[in-house]
ROSE-4610 file (N, C-alpha, C; in Angstrom, 1 decimal, always signed):
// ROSE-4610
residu = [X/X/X/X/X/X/X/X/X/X/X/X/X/X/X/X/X/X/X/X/X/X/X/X/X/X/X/X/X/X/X/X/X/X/X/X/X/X/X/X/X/X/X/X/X/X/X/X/X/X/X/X/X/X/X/X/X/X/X/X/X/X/X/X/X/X/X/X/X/X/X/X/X/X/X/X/X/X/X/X/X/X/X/X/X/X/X/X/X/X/X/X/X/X/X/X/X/X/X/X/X/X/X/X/X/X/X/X/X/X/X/X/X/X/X/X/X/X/X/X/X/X/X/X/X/X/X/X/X/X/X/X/X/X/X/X/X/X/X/X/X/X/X/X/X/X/X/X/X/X/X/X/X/X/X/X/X/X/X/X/X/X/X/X/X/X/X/X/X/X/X/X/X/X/X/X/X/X/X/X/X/X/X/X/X/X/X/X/X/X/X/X/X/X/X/X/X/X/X/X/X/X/X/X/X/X/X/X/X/X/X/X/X/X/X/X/X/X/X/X/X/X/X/X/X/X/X/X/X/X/X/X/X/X/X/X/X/X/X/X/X/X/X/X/X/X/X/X/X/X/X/X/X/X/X/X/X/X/X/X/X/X/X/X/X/X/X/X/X/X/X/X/X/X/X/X/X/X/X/X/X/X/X/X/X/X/X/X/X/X/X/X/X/X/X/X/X/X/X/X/X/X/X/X/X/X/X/X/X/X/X/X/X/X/X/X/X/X/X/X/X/X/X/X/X/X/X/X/X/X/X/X/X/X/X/X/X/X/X/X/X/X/X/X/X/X/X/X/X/X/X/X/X/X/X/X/X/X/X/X/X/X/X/X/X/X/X/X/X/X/X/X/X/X/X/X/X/X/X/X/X/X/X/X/X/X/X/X/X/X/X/X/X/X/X/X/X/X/X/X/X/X/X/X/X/X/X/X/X/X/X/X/X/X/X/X/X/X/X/X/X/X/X/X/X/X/X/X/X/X/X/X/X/X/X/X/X/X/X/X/X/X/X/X/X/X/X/X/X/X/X/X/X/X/X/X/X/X/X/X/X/X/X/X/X/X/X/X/X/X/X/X/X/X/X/X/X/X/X/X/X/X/X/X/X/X/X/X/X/X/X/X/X/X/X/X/X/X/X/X/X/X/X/X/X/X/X/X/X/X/X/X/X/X/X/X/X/X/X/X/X/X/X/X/X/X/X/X/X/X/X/X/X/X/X/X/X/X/X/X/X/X/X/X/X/X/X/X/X/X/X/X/X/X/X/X/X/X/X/X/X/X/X/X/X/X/X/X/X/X/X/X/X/X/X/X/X/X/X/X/X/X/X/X/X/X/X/X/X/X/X/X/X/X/X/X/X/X/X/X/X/X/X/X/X/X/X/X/X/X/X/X/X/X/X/X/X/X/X/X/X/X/X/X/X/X/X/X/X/X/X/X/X/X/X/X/X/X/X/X/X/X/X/X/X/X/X/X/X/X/X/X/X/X/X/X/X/X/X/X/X/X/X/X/X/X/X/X/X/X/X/X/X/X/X/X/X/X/X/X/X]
num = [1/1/1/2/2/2/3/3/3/4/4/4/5/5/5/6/6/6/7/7/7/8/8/8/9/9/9/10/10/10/11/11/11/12/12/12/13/13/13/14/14/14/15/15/15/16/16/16/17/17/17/18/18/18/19/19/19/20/20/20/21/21/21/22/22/22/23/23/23/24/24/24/25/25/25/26/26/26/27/27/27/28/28/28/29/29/29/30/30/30/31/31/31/32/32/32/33/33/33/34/34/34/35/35/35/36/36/36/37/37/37/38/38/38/39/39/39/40/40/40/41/41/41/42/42/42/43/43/43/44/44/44/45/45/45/46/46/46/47/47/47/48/48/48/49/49/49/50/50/50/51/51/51/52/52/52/53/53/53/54/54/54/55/55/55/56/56/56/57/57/57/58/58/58/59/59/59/60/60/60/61/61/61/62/62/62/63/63/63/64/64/64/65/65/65/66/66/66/67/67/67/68/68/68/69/69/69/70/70/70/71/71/71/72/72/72/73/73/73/74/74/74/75/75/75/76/76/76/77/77/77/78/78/78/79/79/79/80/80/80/81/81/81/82/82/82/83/83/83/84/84/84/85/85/85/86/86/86/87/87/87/88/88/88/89/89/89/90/90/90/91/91/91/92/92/92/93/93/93/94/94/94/95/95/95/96/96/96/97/97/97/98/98/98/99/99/99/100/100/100/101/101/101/102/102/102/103/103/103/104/104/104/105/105/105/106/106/106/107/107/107/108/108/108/109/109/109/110/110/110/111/111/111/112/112/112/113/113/113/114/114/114/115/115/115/116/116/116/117/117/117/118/118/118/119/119/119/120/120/120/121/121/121/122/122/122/123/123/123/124/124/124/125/125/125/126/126/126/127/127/127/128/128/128/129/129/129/130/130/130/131/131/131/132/132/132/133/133/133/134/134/134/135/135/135/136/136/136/137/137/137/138/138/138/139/139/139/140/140/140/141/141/141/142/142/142/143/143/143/144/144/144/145/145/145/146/146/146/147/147/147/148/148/148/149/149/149/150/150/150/151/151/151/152/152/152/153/153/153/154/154/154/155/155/155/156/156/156/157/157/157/158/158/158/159/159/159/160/160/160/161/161/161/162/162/162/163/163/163/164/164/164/165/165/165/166/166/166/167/167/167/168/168/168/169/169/169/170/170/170/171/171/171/172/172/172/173/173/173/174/174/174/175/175/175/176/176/176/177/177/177/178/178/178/179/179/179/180/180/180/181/181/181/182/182/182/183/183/183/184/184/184/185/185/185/186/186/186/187/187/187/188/188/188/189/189/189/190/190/190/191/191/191/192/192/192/193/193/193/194/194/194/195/195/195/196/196/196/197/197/197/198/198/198/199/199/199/200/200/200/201/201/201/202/202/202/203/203/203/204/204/204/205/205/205/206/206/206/207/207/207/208/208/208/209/209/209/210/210/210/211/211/211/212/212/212/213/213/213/214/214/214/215/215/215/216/216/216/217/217/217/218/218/218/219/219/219/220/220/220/221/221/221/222/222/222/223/223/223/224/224/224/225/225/225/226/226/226/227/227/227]
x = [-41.0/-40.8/-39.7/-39.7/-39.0/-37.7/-36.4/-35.5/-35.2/-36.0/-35.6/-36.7/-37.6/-38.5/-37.4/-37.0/-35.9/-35.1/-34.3/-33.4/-34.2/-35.2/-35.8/-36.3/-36.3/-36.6/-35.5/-34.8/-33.7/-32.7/-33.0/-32.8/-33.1/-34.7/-35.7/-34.9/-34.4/-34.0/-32.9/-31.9/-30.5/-30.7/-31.3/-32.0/-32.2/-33.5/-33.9/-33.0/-32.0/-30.9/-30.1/-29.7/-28.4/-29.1/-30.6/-31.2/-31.0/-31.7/-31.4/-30.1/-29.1/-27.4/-27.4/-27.7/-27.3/-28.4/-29.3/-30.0/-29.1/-28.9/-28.4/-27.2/-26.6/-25.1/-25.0/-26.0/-25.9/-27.0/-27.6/-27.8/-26.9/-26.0/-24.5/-23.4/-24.0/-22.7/-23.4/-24.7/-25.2/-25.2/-25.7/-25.3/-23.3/-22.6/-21.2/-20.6/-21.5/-21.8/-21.5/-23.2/-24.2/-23.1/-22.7/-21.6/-20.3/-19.5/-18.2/-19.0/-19.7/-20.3/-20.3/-20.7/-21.6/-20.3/-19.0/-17.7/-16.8/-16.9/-16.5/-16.8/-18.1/-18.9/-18.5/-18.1/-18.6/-17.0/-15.9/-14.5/-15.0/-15.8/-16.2/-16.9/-18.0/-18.7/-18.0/-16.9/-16.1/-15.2/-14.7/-13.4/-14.9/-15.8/-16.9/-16.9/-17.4/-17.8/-16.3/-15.1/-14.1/-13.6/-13.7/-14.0/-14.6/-15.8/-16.7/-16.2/-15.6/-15.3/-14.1/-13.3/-12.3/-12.9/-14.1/-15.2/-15.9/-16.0/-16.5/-15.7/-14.1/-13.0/-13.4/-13.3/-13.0/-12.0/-12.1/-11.0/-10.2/-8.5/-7.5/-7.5/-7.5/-7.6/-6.3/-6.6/-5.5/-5.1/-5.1/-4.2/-3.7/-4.0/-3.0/-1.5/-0.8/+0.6/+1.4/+2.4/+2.9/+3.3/+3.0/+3.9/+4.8/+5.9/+7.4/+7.5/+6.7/+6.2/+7.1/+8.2/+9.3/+7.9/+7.5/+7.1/+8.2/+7.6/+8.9/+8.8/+10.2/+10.0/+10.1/+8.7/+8.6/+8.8/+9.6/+10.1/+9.2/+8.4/+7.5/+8.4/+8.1/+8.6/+7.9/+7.6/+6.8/+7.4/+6.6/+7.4/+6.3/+6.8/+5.6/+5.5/+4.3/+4.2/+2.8/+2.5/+0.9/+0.9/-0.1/-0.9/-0.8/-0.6/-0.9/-1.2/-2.1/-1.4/-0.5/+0.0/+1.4/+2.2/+3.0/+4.3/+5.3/+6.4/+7.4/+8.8/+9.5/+10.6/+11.2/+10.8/+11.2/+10.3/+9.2/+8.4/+9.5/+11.0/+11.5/+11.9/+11.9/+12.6/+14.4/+15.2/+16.3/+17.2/+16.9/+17.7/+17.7/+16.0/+15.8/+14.7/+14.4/+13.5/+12.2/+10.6/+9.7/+8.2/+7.4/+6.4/+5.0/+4.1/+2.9/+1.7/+0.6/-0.1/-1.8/-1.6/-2.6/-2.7/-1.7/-1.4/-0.7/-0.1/+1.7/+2.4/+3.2/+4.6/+5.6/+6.3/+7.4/+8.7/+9.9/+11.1/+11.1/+11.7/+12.0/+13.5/+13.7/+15.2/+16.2/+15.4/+16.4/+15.8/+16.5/+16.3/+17.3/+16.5/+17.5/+17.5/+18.2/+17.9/+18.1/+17.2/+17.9/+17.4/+18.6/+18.3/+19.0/+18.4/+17.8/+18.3/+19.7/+20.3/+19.6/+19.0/+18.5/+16.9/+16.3/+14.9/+15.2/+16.1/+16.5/+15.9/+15.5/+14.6/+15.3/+14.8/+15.0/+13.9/+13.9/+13.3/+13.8/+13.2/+13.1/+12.6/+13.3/+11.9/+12.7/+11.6/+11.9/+11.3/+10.1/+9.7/+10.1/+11.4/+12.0/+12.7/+12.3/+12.4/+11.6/+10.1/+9.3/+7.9/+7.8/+6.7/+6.0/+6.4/+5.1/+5.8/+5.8/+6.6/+6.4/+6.7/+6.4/+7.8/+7.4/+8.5/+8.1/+9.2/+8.8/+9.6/+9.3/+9.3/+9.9/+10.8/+11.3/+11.9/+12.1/+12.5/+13.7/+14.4/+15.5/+17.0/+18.2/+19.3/+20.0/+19.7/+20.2/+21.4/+21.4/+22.2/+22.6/+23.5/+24.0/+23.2/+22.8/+22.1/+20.9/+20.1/+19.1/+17.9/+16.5/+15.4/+14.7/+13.7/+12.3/+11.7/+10.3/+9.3/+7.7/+6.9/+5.4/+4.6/+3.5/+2.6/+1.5/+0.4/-0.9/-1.2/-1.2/-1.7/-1.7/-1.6/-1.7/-0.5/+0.9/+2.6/+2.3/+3.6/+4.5/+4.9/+5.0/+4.5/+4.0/+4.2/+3.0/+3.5/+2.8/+2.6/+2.5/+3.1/+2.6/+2.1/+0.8/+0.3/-1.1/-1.5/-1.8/-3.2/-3.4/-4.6/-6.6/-5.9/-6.8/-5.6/-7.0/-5.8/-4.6/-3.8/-2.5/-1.4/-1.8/-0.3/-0.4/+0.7/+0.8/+2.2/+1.7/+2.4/+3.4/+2.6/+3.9/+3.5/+3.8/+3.5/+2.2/+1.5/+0.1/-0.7/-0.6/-1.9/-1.5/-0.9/-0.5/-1.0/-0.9/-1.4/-0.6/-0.7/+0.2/-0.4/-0.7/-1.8/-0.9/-1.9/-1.3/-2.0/-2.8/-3.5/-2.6/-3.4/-3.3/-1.8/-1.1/+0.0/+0.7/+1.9/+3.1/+4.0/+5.1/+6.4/+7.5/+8.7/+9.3/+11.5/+12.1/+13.1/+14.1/+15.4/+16.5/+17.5/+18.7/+19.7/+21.0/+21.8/+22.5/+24.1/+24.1/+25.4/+25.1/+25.6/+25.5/+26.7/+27.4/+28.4/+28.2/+26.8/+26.5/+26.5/+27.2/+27.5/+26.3/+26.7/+25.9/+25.3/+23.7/+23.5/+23.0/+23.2/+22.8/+21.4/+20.4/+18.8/+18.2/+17.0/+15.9/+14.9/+14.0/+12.2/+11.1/+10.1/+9.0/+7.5/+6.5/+5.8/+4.4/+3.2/+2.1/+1.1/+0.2/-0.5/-2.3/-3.0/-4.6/-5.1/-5.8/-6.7/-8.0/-8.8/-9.7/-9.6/-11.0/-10.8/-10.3/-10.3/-10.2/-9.3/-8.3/-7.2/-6.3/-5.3/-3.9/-2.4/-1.5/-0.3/+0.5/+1.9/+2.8/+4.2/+5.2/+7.0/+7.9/+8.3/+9.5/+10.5/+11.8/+12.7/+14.4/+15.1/+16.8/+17.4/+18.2/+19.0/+21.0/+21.3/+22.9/+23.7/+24.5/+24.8/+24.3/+22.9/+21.9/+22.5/+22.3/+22.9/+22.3/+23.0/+22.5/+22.3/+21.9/+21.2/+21.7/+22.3/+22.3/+21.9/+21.2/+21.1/+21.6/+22.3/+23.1/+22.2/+23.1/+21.9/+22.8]
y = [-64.1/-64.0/-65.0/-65.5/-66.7/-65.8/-66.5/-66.1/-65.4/-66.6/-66.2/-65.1/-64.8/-64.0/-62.0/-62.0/-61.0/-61.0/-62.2/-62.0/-61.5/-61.8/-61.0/-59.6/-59.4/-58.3/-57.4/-57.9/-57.3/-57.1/-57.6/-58.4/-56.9/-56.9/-55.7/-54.1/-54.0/-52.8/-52.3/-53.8/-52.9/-53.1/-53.7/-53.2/-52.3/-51.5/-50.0/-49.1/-49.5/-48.6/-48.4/-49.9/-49.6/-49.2/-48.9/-48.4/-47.2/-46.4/-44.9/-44.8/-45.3/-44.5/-44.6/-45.8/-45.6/-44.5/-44.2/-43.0/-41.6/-41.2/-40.4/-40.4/-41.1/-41.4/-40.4/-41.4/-40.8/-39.7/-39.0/-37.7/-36.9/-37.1/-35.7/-36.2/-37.3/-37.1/-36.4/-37.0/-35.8/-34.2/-33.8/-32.3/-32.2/-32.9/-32.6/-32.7/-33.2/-33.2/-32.1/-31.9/-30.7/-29.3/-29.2/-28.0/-28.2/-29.4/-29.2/-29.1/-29.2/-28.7/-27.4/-26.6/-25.2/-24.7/-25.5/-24.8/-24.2/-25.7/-26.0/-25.0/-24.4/-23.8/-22.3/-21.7/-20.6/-19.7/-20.7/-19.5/-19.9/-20.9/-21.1/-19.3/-19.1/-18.2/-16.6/-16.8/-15.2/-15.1/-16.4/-16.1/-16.3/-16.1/-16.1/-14.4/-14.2/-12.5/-11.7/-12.4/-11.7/-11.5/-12.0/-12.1/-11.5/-11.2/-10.6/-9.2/-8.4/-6.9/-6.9/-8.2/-7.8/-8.6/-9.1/-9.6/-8.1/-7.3/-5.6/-4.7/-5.1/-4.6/-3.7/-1.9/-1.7/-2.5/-2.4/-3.4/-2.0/-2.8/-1.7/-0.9/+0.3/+1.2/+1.0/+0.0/-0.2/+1.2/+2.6/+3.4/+4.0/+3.4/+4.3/+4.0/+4.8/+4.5/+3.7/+3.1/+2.3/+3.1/+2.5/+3.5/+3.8/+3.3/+3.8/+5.0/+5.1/+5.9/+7.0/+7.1/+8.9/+9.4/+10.3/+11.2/+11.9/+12.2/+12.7/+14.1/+14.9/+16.3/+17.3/+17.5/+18.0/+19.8/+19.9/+21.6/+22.0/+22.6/+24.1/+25.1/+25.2/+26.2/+27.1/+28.3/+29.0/+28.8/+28.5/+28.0/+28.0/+29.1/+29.5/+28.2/+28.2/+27.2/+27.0/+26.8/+27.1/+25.1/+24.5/+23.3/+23.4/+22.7/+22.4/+21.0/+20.3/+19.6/+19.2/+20.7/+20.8/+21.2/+20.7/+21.6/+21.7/+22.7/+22.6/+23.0/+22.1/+22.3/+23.5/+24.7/+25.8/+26.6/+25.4/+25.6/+24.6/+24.2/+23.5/+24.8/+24.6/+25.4/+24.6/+25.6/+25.8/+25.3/+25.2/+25.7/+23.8/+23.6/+22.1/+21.7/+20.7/+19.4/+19.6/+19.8/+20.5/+19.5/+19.2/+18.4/+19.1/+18.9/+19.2/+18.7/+18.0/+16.7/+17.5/+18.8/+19.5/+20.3/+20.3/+21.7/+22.1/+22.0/+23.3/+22.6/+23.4/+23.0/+22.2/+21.1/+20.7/+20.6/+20.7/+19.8/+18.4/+18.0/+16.4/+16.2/+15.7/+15.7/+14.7/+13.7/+12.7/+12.1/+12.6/+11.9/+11.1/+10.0/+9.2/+8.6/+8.1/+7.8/+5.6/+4.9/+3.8/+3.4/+2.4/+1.7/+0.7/-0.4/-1.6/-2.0/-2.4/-3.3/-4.0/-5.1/-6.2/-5.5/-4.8/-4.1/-3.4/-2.4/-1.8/-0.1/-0.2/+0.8/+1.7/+2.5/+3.6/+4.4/+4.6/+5.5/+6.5/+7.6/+8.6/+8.5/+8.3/+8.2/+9.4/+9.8/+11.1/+10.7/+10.3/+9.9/+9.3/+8.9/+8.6/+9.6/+9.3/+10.1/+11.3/+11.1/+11.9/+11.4/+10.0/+9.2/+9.8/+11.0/+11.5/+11.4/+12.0/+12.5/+11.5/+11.4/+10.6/+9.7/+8.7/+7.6/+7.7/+8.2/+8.3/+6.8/+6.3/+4.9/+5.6/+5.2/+5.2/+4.4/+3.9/+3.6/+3.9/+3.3/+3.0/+3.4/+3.7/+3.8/+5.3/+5.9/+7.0/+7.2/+8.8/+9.3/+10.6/+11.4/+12.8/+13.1/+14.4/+15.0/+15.1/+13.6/+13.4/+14.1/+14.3/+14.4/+13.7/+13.0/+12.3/+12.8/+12.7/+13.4/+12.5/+12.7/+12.3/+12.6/+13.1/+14.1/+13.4/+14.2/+14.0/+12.3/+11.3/+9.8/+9.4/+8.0/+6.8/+6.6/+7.2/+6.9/+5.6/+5.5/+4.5/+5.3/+4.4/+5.5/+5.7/+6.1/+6.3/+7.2/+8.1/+9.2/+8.7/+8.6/+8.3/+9.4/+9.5/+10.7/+9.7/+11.2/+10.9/+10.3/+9.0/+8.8/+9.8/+10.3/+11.8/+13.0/+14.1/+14.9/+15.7/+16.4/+17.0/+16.5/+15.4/+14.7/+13.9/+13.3/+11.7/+11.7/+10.9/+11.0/+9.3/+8.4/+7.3/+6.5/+5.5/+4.6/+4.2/+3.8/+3.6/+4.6/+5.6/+6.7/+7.3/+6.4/+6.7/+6.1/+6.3/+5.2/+5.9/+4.5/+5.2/+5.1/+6.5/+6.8/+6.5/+5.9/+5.7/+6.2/+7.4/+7.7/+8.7/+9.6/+10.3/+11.6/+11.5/+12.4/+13.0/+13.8/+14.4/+14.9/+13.8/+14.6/+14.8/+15.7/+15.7/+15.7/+14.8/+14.7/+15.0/+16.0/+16.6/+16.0/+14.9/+14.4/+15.6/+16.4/+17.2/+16.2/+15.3/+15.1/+13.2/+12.4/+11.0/+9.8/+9.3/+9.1/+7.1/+6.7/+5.8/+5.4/+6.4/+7.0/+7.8/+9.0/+10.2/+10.9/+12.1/+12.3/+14.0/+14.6/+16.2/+15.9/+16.8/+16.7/+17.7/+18.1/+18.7/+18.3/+18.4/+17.3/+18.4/+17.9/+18.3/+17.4/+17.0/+16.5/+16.7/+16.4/+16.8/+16.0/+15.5/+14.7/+14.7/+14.0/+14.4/+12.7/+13.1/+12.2/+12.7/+13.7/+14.4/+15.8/+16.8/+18.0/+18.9/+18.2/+18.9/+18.0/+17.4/+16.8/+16.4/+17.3/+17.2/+17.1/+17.2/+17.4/+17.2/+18.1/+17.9/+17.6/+17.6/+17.6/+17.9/+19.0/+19.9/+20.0/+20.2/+20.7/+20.6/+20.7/+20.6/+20.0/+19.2/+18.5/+17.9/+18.2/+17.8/+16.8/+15.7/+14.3/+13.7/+13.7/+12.8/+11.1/+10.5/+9.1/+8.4/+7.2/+6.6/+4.9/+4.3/+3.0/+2.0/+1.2/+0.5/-0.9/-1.6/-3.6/-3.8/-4.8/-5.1/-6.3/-6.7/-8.0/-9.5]
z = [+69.8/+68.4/+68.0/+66.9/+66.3/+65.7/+65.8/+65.2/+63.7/+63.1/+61.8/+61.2/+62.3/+62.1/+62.3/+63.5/+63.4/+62.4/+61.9/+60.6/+59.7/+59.8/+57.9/+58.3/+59.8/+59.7/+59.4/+60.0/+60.3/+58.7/+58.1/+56.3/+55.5/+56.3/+55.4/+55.5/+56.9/+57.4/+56.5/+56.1/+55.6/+54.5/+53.7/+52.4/+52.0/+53.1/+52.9/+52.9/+53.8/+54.3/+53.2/+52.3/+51.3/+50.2/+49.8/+48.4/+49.0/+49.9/+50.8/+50.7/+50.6/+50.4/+49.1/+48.4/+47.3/+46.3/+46.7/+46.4/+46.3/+48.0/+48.1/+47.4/+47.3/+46.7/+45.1/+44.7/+43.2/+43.1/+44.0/+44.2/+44.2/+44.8/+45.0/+44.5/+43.8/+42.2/+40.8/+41.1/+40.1/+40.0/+41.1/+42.1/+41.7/+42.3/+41.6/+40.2/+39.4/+37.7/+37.2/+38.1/+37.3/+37.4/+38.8/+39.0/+38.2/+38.1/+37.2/+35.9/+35.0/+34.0/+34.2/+35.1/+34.9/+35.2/+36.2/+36.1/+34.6/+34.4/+32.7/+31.8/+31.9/+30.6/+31.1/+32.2/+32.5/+31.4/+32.0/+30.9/+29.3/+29.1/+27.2/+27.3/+27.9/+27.9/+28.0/+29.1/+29.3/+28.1/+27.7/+26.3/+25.6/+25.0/+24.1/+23.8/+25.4/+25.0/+25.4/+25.7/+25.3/+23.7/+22.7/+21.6/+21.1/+21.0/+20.8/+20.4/+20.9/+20.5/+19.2/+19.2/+18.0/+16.4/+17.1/+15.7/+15.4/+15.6/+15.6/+15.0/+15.4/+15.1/+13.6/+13.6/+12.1/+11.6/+9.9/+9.3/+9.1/+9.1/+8.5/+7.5/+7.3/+6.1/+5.4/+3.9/+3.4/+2.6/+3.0/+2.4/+3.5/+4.9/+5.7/+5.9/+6.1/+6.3/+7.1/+7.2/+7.9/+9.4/+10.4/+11.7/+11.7/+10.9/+11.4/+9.6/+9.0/+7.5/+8.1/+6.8/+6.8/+5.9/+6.1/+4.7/+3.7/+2.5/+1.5/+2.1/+1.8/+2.1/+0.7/+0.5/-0.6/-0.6/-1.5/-1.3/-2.6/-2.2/-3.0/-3.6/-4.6/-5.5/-6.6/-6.3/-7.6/-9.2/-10.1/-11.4/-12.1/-13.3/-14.1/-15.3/-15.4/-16.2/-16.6/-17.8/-18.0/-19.1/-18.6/-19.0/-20.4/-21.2/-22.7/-22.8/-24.3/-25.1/-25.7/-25.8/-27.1/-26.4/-25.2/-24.5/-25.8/-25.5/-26.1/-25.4/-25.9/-24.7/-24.4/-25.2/-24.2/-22.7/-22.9/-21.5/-20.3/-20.5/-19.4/-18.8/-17.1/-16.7/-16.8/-16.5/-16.6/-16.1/-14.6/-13.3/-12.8/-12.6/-12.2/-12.7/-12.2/-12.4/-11.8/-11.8/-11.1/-11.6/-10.9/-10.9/-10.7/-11.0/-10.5/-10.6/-9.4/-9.7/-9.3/-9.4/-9.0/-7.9/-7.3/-6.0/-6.2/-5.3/-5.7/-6.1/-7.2/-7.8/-6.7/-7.2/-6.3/-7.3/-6.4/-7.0/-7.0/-7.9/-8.4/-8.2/-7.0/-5.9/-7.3/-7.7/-8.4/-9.6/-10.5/-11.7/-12.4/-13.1/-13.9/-14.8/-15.7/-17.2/-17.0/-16.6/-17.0/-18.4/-19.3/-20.7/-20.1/-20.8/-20.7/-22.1/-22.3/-23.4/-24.8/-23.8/-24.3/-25.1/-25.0/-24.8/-26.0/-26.0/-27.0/-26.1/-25.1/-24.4/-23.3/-23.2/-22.1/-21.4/-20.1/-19.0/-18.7/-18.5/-17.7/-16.3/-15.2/-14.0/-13.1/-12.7/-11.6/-10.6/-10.1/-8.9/-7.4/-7.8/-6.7/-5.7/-4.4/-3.1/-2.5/-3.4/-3.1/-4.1/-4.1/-4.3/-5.6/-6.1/-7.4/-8.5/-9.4/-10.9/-11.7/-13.1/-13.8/-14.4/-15.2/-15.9/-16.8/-18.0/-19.5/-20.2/-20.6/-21.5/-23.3/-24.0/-25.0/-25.7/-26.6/-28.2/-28.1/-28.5/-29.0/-27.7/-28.4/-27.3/-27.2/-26.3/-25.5/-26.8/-26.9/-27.3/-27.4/-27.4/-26.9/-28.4/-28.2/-29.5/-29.8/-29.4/-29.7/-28.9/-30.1/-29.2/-29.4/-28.2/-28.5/-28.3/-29.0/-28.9/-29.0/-28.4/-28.6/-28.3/-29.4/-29.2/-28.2/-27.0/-26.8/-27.6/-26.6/-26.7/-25.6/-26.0/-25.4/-25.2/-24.4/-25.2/-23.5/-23.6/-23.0/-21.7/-20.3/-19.5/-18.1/-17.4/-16.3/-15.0/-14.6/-13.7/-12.4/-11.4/-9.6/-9.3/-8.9/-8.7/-7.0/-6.6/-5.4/-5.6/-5.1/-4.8/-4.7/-4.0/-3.4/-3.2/-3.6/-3.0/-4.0/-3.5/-4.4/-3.5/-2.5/-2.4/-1.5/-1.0/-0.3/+0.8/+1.4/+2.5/+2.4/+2.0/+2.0/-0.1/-0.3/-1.4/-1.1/+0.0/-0.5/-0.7/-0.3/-1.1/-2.5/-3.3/-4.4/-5.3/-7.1/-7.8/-9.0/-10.0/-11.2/-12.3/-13.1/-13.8/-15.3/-16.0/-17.4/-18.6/-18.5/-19.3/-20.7/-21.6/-22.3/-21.9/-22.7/-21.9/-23.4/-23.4/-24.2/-23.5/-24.2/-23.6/-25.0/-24.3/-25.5/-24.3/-24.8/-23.8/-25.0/-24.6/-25.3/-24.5/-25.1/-24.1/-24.8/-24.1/-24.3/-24.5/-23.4/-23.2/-22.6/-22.7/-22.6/-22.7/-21.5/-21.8/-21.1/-21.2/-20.2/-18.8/-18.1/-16.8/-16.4/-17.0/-16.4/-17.9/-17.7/-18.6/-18.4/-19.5/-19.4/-20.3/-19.3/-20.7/-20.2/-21.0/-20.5/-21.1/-20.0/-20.9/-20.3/-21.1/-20.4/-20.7/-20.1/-20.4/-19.3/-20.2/-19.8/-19.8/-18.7/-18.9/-18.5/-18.7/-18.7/-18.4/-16.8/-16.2/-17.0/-16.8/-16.8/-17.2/-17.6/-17.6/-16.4/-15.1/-14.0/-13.0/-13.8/-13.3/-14.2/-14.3/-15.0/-14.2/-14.9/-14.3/-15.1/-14.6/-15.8/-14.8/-15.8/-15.1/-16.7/-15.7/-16.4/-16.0/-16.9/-16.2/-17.0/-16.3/-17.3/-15.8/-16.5/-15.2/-15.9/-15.2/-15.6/-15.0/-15.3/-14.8/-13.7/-14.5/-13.7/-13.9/-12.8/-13.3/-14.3/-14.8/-15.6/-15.1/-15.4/-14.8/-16.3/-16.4/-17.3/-17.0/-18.1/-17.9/-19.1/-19.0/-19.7/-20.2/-21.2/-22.1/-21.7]
């Protein structure tokens, strides 16, 4: 056999040989692809369906209470008192301050008179430290002697009364009703400090949801804004 007859064969062999590696070659880079791929995709897939249960999540009930929520401590007290239209202030009790939003009677821990200078106006608000009772809104400027009065309307105004229910445990199960009401407030004694009164007032959601607040209270603070 002639020389250059072995070189070409010989030519042909590592030819075959370097297309066969380079075959295989890029066989098991594709095989090592295909796996860092299916590595890659598999935590997309576990954080996918870890997810999944807080997309299901009930949503928050915005009238429940806060976790760290004091409740008020509402003290019950029997106190006669019968619903009208037409209270008259000898339906106040005497002694204190007393609420009712359609369960049981409660005490009204703190009441106060703020006027508001500039406004020419004054409040009654009792609701504070036990979320219910009402804010009576008035005309003109506080004075020992005086009575206001306003019959069953539309007055100036509004009741915190409970959501549902005859009572509440923090400010969001509450709402402040501004409907149809009569109150009538006697200031005894008023020195812009502190004030002696007794009020009473009565109000109407519905035929089958009322509530009133009564009562006589003696140097209750006074709140002033000055103009």
């Amino acid at each position: 056999m002639r020389l250059s007859s072995v070189v070409s064969c010989l030519s042909v062999v590592l030819v075959v040989s370097s297309v066969a590696c380079k075959k295989k070659d890029e066989d098991g880079a594709g095989a090592a692809a295909s796996a860092s791929a299916a590595a890659s995709a598999a935590p997309k897939a576990s954080a996918s369906a870890a997810a999944a249960p807080s997309a299901s999540a009930a949503p928050e009930d915005p009238n429940a209470c806060p976790a760290n929520n004091k409740a008020p401590d509402f003290k019950y007290s029997e106190v006669a008192f019968t619903w009208t239209e037409k209270p008259t202030l000898a339906m106040a009790p005497k002694d204190k301050a007393y609420a009712n939003v359609g369960g049981k009677t409660f005490e009204l821990p703190k009441v106060e008179l703020w006027y508001t200078e500039k406004s020419g106006e004054w409040s009654l608000r009792t609701n504070d430290g036990v979320l219910l009772g009402p804010s009576l809104s008035m005309k003109g400027e506080p004075k020992a002697g005086s009575t206001y009065e306003d019959k069953m309307g539309n007055n100036r105004g509004y009741f915190q009364v409970p959501q549902k229910g005859t009572t509440a445990e923090c400010h969001r199960q509450t709402t402040s009703y501004n409907g149809d009401n009569a109150r009538i407030v006697k200031i005894t004694k008023y020195d812009g400090k502190t004030v002696d009164l007794s009020f009473v007032t009565t109000w109407k959601a519905r035929d089958d949801r009322k509530f009133w607040a009564a009562g006589t209270v003696k140097d209750a603070r006074v709140v002033v804004f000055k103009k």
